[in-house]
LUMDO-557228 format. One record per residue (C-alpha): residue in three letters; x, y, z. Coordinates in pm, whole numbers, padded with zeros to 5 digits, always signed. Example, Ala and Ser with C-alpha at 12.3 -4.5 7.8 and 13.67 -1.06 7.14 Angstrom:
% LUMDO-557228
ala+01230-00450+00780/ser+01367-00106+00714/
***
This chain:
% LUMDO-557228
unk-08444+04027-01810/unk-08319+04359-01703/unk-08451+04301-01327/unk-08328+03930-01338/unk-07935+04048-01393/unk-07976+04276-01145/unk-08054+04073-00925/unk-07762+03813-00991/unk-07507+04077-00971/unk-07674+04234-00598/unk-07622+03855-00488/unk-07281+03802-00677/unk-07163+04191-00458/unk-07330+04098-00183/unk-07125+03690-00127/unk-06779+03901-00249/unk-06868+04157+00029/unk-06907+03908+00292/unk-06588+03673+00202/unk-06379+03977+00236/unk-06457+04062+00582/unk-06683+04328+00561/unk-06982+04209+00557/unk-07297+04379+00575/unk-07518+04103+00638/unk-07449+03870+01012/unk-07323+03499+00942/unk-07573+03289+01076/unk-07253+03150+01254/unk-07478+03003+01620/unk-07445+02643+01510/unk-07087+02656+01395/unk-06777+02563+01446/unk-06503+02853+01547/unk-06433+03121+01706/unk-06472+03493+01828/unk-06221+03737+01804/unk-06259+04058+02080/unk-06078+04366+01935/unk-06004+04617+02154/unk-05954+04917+01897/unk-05802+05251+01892/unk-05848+05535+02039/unk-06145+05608+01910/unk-06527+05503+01955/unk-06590+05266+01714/unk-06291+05098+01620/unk-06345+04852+01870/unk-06481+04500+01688/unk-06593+04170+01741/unk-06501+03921+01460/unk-06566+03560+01388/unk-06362+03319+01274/unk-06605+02936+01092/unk-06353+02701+01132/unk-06648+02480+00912/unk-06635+02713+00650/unk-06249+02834+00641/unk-06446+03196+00669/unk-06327+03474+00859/unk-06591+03790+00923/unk-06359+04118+01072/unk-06716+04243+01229/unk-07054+04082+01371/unk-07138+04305+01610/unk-07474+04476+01546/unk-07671+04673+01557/unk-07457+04936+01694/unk-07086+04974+01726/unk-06875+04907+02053/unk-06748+05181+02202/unk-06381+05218+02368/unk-06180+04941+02513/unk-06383+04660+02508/unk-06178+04395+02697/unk-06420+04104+02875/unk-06613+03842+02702/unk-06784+03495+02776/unk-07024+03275+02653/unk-07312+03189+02912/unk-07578+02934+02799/unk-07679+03069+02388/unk-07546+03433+02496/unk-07211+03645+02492/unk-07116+03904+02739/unk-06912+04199+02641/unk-06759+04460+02943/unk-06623+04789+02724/unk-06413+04983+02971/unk-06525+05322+02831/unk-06275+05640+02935/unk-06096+05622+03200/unk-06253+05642+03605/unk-06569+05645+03392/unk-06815+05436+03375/unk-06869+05183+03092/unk-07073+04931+02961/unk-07205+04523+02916/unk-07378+04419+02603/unk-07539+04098+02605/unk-07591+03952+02252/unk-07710+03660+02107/unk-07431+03371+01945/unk-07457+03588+01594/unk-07284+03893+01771/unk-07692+04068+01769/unk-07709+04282+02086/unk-08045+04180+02311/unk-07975+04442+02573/unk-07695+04696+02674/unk-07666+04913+03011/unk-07384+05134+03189/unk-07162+04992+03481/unk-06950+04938+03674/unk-06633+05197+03673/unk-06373+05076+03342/unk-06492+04710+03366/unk-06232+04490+03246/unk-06313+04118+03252/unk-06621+03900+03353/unk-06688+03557+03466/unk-07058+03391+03560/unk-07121+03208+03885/unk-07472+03143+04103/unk-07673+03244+03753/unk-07460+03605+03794/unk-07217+03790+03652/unk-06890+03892+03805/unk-06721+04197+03672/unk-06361+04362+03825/unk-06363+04730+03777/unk-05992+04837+03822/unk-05995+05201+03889/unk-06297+05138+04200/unk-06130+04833+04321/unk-06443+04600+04359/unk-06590+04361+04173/unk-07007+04418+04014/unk-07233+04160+04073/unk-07496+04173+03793/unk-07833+04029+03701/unk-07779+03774+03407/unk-08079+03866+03201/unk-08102+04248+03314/unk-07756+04302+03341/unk-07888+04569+03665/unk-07656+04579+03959/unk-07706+04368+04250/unk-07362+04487+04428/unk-07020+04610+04428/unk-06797+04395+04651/unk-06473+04553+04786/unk-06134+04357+04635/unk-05779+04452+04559/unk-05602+04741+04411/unk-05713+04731+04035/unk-05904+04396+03985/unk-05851+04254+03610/unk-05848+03896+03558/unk-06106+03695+03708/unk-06265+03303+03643/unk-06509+03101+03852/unk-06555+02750+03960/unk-06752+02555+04213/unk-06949+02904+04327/unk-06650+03093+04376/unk-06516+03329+04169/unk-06127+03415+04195/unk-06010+03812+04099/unk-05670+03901+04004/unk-05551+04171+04196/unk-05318+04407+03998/unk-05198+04767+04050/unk-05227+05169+03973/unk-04907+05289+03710/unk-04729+05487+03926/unk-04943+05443+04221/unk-05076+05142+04466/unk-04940+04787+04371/unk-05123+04448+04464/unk-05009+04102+04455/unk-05334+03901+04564/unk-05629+03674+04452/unk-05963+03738+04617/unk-06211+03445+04706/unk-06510+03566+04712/unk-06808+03334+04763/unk-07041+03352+04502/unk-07396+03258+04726/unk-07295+03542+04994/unk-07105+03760+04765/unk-06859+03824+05044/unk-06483+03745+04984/unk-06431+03483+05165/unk-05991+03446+05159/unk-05700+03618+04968/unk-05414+03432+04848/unk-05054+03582+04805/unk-04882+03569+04499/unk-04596+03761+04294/unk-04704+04126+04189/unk-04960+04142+03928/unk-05095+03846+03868/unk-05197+03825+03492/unk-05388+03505+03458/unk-05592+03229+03617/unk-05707+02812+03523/unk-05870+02519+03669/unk-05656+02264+03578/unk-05804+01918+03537/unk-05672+01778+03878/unk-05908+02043+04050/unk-05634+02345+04133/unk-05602+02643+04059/unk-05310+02786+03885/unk-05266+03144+03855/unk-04919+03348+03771/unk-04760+03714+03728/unk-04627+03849+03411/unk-04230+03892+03442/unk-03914+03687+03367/unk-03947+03480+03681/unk-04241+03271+03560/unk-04330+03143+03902/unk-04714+02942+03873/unk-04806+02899+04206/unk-05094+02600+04272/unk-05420+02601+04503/unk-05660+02378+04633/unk-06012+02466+04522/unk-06169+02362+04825/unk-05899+02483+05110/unk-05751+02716+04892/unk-05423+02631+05044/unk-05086+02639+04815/unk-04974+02318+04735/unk-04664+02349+04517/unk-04498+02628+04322/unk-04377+02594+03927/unk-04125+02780+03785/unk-04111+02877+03385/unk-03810+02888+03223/unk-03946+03114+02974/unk-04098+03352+03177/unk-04528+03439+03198/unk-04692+03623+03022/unk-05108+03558+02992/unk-05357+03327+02935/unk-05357+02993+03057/unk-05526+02763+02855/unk-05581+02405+02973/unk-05627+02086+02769/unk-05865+01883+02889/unk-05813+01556+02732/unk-05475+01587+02859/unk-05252+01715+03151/unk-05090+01932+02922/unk-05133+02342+03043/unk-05061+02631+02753/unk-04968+03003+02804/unk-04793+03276+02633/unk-04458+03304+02719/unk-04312+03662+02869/unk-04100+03694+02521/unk-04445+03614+02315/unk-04431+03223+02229/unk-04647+03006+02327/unk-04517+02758+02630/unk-04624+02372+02722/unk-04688+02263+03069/unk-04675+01930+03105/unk-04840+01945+03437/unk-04816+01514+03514/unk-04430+01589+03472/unk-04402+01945+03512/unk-04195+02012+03282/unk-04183+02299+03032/unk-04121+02310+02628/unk-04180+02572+02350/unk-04478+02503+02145/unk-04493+02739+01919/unk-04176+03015+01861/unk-04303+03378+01873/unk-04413+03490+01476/unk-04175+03743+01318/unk-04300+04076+01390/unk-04565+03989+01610/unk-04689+04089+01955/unk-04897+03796+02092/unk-05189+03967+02321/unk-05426+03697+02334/unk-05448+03262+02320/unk-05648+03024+02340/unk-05613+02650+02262/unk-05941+02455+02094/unk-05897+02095+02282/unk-06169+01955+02094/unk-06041+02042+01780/unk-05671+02071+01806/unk-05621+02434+01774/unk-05416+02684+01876/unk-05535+03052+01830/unk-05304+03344+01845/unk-05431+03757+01841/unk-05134+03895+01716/unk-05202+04254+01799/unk-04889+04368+01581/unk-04867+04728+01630/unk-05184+04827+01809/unk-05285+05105+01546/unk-05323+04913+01250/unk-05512+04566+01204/unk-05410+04254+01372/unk-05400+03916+01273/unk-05565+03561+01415/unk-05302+03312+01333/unk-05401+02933+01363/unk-05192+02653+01466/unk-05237+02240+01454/unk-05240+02071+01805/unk-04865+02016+01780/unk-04759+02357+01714/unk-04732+02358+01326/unk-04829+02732+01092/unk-05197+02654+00900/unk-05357+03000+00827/unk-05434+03383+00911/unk-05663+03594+00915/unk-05671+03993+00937/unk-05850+04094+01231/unk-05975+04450+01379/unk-05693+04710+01569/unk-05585+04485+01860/unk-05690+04191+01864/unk-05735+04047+02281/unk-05980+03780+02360/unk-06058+03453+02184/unk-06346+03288+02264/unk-06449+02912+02156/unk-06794+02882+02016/unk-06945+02613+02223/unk-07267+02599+02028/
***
């Protein structure tokens, strides 16, 4: 009898443990419905997390990643067939690190590179990763994650995306130092860059849109989006925001309707048939938006509300047309969102 209460109140523990975010056993989450949450931490080794959000089950877990911890600065992450990639910038002019793990945050394999790698992107069954402080761009093995090549960019590559075998890089620039205002081509089957577009000073973000350009933009007041062909790479037209640019385009593809966060922290509309621009959602009261994304298929916006960036964050969800559902407490700076596509 003993033994069987026991053994009701480990289960009862363990189910409280889990609902409350720190859970010691993984969600089986690979089948579900959601989202994951890249936080980028403090200062410290260890801080760093990587949380899910089951939309299915209204659940929110503040840390999958196992078994180890991330280290500092972990900034990059995609999903690639049933895998995630994670880049972890490491200290600075150092070298850091890619985990691959599998869609319950478990890692399959870890290995050093590349020199503070920031963001990734997959193209030709490779990965892409800019490494600011070397200006150039790795080129890794998919299932190894070994180094195939550095390719020489821009001054401090961050953002980068691919589509149709090439793979576009956001060039950037050193505080204090060398400035850039360029997007490499590079051609994913020759790994050679192939053009380099001009744009404002540090561009912050890039999209395919669903007309077949590319759209990529500089955070500042000005809010100029400039448009390219994806097959010339020639500009075509130039946008201008009204509310400024700040990050992270996110396109909806049953519409022509393009999302971003604003350079004062709400979230903007593009309606890119009419190009015109509206206020979605108003920047939260004592927030600082870092990351977005918006869930198409399921009509919903995600916000990483990074609030302080010393003490936990938040995930706050939105309904398609810009209306307050829920939130969830994240890890210390909450940055990328990433749809589960399971």
């Amino acid at each position: 009898m003993k033994n069987l209460i026991y053994f009701i109140a480990v289960i009862i523990t363990v189910t409280l443990y889990s609902c409350n975010g720190n859970n010691p056993v993984t969600p089986i989450i690979s089948t579900s419905e959601g989202v994951f949450v890249l936080n980028e931490g403090g200062m410290t080794p260890g801080s760093s997390k990587l949380s899910y959000y089951n939309s299915v089950k209204d659940s929110f877990y503040v840390n999958i990643f196992n078994p180890t911890t991330l280290g500092l600065f972990p900034d990059g992450m995609i999903q690639y067939n049933s895998n995630i990639y994670i880049t972890e910038q490491g200290n600075y002019n150092a070298p850091g690190k890619i985990y691959k793990t599998d869609m319950n945050g478990t890692v399959v394999s870890q290995t050093s590179i590349g020199t503070n790698p920031y963001s990734l992107c997959a193209a030709n069954n490779k990965l892409y990763i800019t490494n600011g402080p070397a200006s150039n761009v790795t080129v890794a093995d998919l299932n190894s994650l070994s180094t195939i090549k550095n390719i020489p960019v821009g001054v401090y590559p961050q953002e980068i995306i691919s589509y149709n075998n090439n793979v576009f890089v956001c060039n950037t620039g050193i505080f204090g130092g060398s400035s850039d205002s360029t997007i490499s081509v590079i051609d994913a089957s020759s790994d050679a860059v192939i053009k380099t577009l001009t744009v404002d000073k540090n561009p912050s973000s890039l999209a395919i849109t669903n007309s077949k350009k590319l759209i990529a933009a500089s955070n500042g007041t000005t809010g100029k989006i400039y448009v390219f062909e994806t097959v010339t790479f020639t500009l075509v037209d130039s946008l201008y925001s009204p509310y400024g640019f700040s990050k992270d385009f996110s396109v909806d593809r049953n519409t022509d309707n393009v999302y971003f966060i604003g350079y004062d922290g709400d979230i903007i509309k593009l309606d890119f048939n009419t190009k015109t621009f509206s206020t979605l959602i108003g920047k939260p009261s004592n927030a600082f938006i870092y990351g977005y994304v918006f869930d198409y298929i399921n009509g919903k916006h995600y916000l990483a509300d990074a609030v302080n960036f010393t003490s936990a964050g938040n995930l706050k969800i939105y309904s398609a047309n810009g209306s307050y559902i829920e939130e969830f407490q994240t890890g210390i700076a909450p940055r990328r969102i990433l749809i589960n596509k399971q």
